[in-house]
N, CA, C and O atoms as a Maestro MAE file, in Angstrom:
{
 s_m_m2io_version
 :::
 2.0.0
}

f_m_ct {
 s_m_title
 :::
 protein
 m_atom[320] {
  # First column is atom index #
  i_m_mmod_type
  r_m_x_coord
  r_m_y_coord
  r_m_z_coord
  i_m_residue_number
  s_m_chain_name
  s_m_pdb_residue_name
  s_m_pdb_atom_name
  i_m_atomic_number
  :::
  1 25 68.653 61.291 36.776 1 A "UNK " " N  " 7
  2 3 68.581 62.728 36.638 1 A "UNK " " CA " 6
  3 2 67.891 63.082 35.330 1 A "UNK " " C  " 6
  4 15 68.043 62.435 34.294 1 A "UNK " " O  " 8
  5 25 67.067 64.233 35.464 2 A "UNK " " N  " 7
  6 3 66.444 64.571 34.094 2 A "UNK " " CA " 6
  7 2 67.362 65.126 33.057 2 A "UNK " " C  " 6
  8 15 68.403 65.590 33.522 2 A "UNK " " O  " 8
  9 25 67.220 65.191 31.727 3 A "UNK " " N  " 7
  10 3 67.954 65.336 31.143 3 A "UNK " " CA " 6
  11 2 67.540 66.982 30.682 3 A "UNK " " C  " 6
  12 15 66.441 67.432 31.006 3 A "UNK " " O  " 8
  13 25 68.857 68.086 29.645 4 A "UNK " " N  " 7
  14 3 68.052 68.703 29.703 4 A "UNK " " CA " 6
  15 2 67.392 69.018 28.540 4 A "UNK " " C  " 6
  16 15 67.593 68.352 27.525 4 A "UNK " " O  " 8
  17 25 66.637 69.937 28.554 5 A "UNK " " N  " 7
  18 3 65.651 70.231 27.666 5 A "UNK " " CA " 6
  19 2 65.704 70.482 26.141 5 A "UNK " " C  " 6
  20 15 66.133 71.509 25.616 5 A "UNK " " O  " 8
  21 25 65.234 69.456 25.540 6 A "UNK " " N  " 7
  22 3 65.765 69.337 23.948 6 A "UNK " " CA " 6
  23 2 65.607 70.810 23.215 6 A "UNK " " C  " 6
  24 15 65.980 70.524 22.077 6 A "UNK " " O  " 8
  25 25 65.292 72.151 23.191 7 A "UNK " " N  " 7
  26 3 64.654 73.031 22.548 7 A "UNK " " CA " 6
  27 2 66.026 73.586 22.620 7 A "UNK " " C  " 6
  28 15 66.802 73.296 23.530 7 A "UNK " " O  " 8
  29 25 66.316 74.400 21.633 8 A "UNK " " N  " 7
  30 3 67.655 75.302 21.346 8 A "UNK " " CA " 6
  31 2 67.368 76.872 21.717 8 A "UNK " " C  " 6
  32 15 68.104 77.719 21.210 8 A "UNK " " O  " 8
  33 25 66.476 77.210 22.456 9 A "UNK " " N  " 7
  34 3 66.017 78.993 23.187 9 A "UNK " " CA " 6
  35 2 65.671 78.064 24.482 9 A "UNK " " C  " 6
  36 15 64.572 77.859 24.999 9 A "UNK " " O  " 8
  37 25 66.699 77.667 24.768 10 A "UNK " " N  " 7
  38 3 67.171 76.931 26.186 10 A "UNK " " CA " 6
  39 2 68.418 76.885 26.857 10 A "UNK " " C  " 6
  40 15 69.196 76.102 26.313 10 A "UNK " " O  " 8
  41 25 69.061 77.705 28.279 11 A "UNK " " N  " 7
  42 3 70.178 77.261 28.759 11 A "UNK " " CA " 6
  43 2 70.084 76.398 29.920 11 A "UNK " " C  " 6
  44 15 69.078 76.798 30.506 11 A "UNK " " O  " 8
  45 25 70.557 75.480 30.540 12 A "UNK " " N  " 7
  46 3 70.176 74.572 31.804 12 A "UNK " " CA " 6
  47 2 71.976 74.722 32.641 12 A "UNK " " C  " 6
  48 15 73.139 74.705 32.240 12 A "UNK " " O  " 8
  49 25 71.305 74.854 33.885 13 A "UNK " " N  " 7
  50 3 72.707 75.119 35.067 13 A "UNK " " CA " 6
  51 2 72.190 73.310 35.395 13 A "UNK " " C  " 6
  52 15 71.095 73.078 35.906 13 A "UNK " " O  " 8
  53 25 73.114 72.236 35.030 14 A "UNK " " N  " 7
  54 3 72.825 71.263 35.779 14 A "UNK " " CA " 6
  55 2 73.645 70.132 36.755 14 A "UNK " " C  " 6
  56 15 74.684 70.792 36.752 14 A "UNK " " O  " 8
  57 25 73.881 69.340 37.312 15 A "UNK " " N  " 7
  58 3 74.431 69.165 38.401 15 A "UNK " " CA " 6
  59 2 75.413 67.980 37.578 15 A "UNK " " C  " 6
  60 15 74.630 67.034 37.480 15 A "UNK " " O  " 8
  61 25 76.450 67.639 37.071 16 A "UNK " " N  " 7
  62 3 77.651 66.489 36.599 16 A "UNK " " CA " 6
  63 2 77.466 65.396 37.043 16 A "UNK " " C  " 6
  64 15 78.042 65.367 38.131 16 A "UNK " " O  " 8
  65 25 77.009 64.487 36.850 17 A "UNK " " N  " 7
  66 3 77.112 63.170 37.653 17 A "UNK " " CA " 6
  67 2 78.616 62.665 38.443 17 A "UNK " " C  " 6
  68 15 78.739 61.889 39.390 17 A "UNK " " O  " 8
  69 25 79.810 63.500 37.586 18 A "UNK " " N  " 7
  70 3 80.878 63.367 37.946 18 A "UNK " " CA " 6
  71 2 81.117 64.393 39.317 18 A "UNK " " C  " 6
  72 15 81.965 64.185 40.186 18 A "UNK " " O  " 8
  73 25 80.339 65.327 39.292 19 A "UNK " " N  " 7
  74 3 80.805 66.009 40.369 19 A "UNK " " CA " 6
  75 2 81.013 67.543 39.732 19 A "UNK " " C  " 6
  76 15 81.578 67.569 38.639 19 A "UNK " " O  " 8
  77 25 80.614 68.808 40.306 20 A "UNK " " N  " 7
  78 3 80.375 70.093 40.181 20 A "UNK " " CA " 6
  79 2 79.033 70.347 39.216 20 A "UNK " " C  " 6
  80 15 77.963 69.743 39.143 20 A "UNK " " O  " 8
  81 25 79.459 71.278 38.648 21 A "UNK " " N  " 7
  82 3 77.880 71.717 37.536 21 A "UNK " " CA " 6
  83 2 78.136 72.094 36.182 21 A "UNK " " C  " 6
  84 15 79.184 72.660 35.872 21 A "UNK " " O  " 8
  85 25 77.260 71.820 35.374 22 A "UNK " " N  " 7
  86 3 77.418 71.992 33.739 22 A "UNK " " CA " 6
  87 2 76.271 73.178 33.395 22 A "UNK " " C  " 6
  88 15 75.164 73.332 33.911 22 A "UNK " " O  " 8
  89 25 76.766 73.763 32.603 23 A "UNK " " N  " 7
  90 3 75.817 75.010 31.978 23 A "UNK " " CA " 6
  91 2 75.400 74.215 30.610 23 A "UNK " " C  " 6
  92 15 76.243 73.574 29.981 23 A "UNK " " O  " 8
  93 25 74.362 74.284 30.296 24 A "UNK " " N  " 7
  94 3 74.266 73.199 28.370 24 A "UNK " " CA " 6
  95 2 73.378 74.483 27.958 24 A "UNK " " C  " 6
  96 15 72.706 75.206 28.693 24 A "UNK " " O  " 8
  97 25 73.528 74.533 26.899 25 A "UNK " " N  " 7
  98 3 72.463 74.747 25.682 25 A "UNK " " CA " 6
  99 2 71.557 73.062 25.740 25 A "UNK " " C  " 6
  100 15 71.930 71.893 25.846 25 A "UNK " " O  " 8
  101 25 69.864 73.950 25.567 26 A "UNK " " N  " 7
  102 3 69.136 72.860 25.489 26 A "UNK " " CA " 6
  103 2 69.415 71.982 24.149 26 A "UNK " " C  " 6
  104 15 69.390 72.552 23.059 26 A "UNK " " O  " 8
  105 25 69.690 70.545 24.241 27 A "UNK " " N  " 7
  106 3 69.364 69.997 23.047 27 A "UNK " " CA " 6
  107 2 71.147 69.314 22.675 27 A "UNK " " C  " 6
  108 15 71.490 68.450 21.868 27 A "UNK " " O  " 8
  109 25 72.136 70.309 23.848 28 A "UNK " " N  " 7
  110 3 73.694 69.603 23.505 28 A "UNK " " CA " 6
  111 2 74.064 68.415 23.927 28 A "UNK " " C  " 6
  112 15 73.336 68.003 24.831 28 A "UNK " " O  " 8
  113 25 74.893 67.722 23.631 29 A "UNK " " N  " 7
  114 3 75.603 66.950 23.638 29 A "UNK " " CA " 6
  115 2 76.607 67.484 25.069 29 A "UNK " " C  " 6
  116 15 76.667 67.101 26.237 29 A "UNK " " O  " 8
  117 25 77.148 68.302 24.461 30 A "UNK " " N  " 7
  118 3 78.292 68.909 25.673 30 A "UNK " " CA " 6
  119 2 78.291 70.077 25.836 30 A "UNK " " C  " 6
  120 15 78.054 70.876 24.930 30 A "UNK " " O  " 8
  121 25 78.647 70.500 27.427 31 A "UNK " " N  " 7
  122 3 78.447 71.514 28.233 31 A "UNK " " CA " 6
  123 2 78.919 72.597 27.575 31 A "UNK " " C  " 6
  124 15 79.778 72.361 26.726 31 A "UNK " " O  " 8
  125 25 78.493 74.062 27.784 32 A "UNK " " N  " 7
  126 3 79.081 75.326 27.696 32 A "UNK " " CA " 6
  127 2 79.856 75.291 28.337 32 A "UNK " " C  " 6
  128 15 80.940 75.421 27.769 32 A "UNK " " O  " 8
  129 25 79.914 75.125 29.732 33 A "UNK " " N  " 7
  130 3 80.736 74.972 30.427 33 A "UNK " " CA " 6
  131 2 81.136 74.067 31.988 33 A "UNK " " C  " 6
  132 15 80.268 73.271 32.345 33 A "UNK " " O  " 8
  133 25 82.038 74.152 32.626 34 A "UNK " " N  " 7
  134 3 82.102 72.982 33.979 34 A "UNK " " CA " 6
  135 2 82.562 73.875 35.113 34 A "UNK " " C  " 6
  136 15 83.711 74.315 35.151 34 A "UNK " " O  " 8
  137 25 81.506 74.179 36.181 35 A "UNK " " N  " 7
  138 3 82.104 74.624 37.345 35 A "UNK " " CA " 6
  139 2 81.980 74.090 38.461 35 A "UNK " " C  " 6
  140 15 81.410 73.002 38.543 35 A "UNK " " O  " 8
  141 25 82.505 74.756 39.627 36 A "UNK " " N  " 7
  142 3 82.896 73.596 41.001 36 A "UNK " " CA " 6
  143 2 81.378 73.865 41.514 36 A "UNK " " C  " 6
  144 15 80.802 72.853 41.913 36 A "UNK " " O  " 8
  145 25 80.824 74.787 41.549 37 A "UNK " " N  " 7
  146 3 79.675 75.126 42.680 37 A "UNK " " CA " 6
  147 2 78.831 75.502 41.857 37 A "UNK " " C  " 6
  148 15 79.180 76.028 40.800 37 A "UNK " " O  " 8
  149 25 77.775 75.341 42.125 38 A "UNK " " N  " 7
  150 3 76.030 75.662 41.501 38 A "UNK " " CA " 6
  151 2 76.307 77.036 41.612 38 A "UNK " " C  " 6
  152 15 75.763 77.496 40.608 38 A "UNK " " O  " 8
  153 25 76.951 78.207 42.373 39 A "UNK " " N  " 7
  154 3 76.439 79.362 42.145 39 A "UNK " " CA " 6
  155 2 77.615 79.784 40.559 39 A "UNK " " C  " 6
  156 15 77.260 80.225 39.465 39 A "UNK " " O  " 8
  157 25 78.468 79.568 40.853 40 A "UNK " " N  " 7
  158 3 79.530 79.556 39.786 40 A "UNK " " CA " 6
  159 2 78.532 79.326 37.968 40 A "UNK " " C  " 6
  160 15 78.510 79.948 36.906 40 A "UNK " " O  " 8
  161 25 78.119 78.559 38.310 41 A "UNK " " N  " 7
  162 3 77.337 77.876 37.023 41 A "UNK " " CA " 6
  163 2 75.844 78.471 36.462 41 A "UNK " " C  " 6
  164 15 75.323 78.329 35.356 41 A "UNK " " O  " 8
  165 25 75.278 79.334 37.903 42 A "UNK " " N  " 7
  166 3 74.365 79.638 37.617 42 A "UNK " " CA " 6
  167 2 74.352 81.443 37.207 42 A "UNK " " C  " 6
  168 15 73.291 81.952 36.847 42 A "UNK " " O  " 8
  169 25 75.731 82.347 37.322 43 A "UNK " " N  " 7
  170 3 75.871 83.227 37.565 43 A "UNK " " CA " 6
  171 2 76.871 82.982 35.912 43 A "UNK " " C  " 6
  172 15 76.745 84.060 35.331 43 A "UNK " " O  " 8
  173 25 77.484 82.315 35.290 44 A "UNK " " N  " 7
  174 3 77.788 82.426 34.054 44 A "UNK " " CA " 6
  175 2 76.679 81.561 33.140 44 A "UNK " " C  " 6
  176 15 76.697 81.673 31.915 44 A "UNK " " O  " 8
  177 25 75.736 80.712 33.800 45 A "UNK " " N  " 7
  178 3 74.730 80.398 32.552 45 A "UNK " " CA " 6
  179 2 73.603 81.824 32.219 45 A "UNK " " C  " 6
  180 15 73.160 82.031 31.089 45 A "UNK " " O  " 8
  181 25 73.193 82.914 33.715 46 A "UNK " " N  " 7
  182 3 72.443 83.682 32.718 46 A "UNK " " CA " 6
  183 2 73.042 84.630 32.419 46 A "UNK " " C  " 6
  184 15 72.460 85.662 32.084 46 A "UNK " " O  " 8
  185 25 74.683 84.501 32.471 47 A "UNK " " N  " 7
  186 3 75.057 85.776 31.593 47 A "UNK " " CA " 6
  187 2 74.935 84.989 30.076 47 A "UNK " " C  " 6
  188 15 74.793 85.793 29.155 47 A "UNK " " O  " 8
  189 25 74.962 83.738 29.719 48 A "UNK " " N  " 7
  190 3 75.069 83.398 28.733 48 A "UNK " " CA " 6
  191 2 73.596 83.652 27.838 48 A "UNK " " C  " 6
  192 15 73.351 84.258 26.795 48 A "UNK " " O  " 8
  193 25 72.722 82.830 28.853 49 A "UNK " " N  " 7
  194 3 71.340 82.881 29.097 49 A "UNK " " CA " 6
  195 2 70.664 84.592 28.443 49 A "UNK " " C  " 6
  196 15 69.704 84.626 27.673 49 A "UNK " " O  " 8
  197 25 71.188 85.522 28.802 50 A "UNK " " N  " 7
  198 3 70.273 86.835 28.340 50 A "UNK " " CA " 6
  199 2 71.422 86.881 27.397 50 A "UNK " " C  " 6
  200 15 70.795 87.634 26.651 50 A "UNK " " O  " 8
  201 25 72.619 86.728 26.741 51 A "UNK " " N  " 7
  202 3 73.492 86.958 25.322 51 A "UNK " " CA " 6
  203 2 72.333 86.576 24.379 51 A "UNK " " C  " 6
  204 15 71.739 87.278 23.561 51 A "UNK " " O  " 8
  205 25 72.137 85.038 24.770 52 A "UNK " " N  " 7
  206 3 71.479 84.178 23.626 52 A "UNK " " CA " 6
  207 2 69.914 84.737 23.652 52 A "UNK " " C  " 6
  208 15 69.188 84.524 22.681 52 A "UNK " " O  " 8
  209 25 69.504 85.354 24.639 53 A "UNK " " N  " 7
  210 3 67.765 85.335 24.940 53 A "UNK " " CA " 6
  211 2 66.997 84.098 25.192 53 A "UNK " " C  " 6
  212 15 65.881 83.730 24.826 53 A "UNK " " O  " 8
  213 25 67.676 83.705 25.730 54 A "UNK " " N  " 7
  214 3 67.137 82.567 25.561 54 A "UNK " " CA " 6
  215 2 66.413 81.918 27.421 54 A "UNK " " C  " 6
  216 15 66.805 82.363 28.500 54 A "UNK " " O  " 8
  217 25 65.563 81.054 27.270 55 A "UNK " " N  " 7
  218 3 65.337 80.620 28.834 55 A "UNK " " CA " 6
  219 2 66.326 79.740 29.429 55 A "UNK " " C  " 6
  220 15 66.959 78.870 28.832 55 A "UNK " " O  " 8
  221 25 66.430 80.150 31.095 56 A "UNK " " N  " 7
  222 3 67.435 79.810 32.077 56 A "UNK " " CA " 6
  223 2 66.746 79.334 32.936 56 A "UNK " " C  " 6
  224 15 66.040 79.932 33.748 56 A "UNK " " O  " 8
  225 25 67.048 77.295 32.703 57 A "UNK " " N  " 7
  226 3 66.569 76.492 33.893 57 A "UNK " " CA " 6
  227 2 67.796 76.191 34.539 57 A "UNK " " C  " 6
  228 15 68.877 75.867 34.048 57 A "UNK " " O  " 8
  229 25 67.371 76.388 35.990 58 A "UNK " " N  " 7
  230 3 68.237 75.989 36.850 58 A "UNK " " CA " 6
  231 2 67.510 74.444 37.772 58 A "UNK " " C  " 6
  232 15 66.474 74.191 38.386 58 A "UNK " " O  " 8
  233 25 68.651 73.788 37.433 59 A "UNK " " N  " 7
  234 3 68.065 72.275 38.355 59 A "UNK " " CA " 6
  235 2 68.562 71.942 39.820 59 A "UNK " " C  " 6
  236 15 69.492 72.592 40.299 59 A "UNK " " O  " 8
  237 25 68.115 71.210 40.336 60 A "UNK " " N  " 7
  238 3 68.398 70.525 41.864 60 A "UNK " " CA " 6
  239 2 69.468 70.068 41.764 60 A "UNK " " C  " 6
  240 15 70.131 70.522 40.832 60 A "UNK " " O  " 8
  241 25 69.973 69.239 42.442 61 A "UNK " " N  " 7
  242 3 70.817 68.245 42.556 61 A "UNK " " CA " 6
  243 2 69.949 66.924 42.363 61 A "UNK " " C  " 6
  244 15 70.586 65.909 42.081 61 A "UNK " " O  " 8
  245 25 68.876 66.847 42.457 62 A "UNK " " N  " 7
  246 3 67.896 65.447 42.433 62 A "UNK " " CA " 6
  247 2 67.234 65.946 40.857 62 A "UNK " " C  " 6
  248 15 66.193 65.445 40.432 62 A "UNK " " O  " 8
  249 25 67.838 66.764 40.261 63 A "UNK " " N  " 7
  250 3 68.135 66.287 38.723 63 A "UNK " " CA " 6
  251 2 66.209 67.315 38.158 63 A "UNK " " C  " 6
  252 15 65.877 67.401 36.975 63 A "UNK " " O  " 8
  253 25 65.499 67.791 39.105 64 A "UNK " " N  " 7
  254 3 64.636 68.322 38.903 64 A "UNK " " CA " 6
  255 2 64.593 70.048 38.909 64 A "UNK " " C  " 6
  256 15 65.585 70.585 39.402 64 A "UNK " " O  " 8
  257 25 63.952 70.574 38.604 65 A "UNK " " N  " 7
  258 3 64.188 71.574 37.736 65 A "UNK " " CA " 6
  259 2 63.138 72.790 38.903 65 A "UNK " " C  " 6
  260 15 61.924 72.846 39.098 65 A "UNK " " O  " 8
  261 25 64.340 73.641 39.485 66 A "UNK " " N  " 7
  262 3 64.136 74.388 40.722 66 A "UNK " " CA " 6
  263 2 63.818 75.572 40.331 66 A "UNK " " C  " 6
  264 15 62.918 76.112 40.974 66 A "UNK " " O  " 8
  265 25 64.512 76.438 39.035 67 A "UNK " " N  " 7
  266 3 63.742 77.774 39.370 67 A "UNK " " CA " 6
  267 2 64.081 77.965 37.552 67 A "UNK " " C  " 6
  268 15 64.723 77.025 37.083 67 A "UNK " " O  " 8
  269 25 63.816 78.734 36.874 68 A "UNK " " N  " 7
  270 3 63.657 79.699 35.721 68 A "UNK " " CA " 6
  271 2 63.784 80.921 35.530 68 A "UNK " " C  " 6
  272 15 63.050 81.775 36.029 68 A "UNK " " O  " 8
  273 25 64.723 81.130 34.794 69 A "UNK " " N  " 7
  274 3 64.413 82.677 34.397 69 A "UNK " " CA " 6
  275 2 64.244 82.757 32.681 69 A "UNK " " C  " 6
  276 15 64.710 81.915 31.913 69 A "UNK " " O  " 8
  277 25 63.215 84.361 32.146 70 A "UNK " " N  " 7
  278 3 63.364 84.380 31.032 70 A "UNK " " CA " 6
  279 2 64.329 85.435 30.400 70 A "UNK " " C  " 6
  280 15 64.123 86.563 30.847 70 A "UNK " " O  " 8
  281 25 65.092 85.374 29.693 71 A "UNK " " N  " 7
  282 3 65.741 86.544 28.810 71 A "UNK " " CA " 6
  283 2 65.377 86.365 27.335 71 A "UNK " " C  " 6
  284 15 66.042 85.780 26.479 71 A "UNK " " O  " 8
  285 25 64.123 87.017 27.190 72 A "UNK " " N  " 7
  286 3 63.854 87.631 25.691 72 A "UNK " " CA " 6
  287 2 63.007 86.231 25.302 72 A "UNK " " C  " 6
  288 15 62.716 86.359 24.112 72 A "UNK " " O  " 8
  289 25 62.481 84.934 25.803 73 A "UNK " " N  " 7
  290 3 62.260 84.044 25.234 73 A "UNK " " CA " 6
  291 2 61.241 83.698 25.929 73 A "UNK " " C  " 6
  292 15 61.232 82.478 26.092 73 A "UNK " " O  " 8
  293 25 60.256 84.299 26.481 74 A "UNK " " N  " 7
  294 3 59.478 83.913 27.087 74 A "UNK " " CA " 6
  295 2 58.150 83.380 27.003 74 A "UNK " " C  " 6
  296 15 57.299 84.139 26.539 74 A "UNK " " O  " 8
  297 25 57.688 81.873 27.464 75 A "UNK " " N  " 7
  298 3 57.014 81.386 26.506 75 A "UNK " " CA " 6
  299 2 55.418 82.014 27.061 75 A "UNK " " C  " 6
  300 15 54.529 81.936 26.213 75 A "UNK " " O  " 8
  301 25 55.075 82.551 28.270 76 A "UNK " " N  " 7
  302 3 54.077 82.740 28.663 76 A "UNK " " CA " 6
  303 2 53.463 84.138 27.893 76 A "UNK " " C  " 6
  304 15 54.396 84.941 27.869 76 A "UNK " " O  " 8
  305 25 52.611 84.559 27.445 77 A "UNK " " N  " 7
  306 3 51.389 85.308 27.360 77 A "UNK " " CA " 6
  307 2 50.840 86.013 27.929 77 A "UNK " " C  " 6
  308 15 49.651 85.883 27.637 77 A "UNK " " O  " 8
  309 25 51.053 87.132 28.989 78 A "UNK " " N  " 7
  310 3 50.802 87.402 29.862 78 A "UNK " " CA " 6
  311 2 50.619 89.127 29.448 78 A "UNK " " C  " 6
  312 15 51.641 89.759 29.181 78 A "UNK " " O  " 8
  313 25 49.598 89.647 29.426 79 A "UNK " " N  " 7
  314 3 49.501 91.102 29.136 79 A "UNK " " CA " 6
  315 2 49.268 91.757 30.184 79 A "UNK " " C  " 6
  316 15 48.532 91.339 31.078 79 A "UNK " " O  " 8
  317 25 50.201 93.483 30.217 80 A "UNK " " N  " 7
  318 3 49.963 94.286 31.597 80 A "UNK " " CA " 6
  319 2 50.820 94.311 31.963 80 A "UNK " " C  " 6
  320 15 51.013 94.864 33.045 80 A "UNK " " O  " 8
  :::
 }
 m_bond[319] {
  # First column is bond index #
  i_m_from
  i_m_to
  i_m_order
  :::
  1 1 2 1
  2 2 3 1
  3 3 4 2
  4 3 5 1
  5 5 6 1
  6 6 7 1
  7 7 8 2
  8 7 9 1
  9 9 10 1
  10 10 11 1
  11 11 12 2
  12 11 13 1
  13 13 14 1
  14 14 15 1
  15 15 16 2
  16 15 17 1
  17 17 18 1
  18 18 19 1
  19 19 20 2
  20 19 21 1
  21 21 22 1
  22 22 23 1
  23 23 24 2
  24 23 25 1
  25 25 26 1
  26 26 27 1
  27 27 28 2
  28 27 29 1
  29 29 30 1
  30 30 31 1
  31 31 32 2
  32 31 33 1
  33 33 34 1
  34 34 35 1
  35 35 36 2
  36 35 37 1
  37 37 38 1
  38 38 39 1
  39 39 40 2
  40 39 41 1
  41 41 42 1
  42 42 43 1
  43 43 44 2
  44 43 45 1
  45 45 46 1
  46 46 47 1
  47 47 48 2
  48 47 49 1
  49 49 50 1
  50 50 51 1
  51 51 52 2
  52 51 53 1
  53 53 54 1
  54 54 55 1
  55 55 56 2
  56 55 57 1
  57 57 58 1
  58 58 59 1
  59 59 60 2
  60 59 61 1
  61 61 62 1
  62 62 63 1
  63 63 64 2
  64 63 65 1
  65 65 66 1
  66 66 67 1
  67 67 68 2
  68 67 69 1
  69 69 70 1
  70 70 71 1
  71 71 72 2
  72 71 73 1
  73 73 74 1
  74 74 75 1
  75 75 76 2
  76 75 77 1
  77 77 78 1
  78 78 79 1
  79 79 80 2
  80 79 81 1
  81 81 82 1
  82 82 83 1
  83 83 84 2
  84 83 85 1
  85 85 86 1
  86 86 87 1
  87 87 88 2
  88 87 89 1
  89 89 90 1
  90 90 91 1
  91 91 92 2
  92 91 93 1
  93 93 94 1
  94 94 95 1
  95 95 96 2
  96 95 97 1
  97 97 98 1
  98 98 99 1
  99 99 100 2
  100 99 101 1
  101 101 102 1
  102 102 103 1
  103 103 104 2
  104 103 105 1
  105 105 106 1
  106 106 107 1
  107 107 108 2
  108 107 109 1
  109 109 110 1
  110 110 111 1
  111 111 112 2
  112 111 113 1
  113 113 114 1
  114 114 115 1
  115 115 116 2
  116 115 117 1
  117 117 118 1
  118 118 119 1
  119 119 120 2
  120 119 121 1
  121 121 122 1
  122 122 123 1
  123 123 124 2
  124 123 125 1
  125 125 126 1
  126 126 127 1
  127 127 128 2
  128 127 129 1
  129 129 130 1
  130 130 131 1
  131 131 132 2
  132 131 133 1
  133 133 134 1
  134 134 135 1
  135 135 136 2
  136 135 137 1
  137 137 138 1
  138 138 139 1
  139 139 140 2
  140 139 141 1
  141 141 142 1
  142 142 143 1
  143 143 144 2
  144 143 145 1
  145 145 146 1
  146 146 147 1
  147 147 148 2
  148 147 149 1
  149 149 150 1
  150 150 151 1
  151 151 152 2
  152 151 153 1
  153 153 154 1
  154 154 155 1
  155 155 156 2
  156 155 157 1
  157 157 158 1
  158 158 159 1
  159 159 160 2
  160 159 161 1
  161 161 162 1
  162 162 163 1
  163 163 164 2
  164 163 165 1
  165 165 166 1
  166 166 167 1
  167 167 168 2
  168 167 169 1
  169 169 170 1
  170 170 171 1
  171 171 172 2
  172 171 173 1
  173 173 174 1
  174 174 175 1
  175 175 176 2
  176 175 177 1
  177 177 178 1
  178 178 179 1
  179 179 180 2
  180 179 181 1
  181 181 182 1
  182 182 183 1
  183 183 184 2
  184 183 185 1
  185 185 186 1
  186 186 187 1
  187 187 188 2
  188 187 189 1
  189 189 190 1
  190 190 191 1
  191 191 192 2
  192 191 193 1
  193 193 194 1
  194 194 195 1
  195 195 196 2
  196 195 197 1
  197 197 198 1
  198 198 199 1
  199 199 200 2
  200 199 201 1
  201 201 202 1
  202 202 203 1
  203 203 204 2
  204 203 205 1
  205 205 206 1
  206 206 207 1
  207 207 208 2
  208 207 209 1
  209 209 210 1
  210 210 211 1
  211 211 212 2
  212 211 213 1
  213 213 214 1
  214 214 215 1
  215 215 216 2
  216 215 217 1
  217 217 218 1
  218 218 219 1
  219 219 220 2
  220 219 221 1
  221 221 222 1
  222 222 223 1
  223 223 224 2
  224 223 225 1
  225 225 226 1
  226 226 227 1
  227 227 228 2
  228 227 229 1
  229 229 230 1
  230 230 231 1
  231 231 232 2
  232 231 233 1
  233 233 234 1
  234 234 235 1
  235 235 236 2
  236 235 237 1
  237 237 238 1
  238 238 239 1
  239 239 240 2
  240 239 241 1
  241 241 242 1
  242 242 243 1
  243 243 244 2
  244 243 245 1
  245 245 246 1
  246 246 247 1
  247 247 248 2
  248 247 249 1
  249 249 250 1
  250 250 251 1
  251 251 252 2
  252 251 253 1
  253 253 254 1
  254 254 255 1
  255 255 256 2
  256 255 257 1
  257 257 258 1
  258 258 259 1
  259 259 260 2
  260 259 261 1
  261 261 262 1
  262 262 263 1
  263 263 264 2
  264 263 265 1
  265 265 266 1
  266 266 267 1
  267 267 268 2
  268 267 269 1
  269 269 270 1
  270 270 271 1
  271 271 272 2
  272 271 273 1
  273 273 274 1
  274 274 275 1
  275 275 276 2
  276 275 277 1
  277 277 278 1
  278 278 279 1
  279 279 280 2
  280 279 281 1
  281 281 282 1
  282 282 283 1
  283 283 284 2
  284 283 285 1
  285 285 286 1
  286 286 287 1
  287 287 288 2
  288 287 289 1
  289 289 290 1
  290 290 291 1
  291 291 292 2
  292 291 293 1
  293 293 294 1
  294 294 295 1
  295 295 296 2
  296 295 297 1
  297 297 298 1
  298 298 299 1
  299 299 300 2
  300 299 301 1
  301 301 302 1
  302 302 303 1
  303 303 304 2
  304 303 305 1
  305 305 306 1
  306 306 307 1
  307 307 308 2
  308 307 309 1
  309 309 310 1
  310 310 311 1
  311 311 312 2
  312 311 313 1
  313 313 314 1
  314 314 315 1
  315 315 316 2
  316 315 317 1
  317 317 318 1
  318 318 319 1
  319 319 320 2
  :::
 }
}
């Protein structure tokens, strides 16, 4: 499984090897938090996710990295 993303204007919803899902700050050691179901995990990482401003990867279960959101941290460039 990929690990997640070393940068600290990073939250990741990712899947436990033990079983349910972990919310991390990019770059932790240990989870924000541990829930039973991906939606559980993904519905308190971007409340955490827009507190901090920070970007919200959400991963697969095959440890790859399914969708994104930005709150306030967005790395793209995009004018208009």
């Amino acid at each position: 499984m990929a690990k997640a993303g070393k940068g600290s204007g990073t939250h990741h919803a990712v899947p436990n090897p033990n079983g349910g899902w972990d919310v991390r700050r990019g770059g932790a050691e240990r989870a924000s938090g541990h829930f039973d179901t991906k939606r559980e995990a993904i519905d308190r990482g971007r409340e955490i996710s827009r507190n901090a401003g920070t970007e919200f990867k959400i991963y697969n279960q095959d440890g790859r990295i399914g969708q994104s959101d930005s709150h306030g941290n967005d790395p793209r460039n995009i004018k208009g």
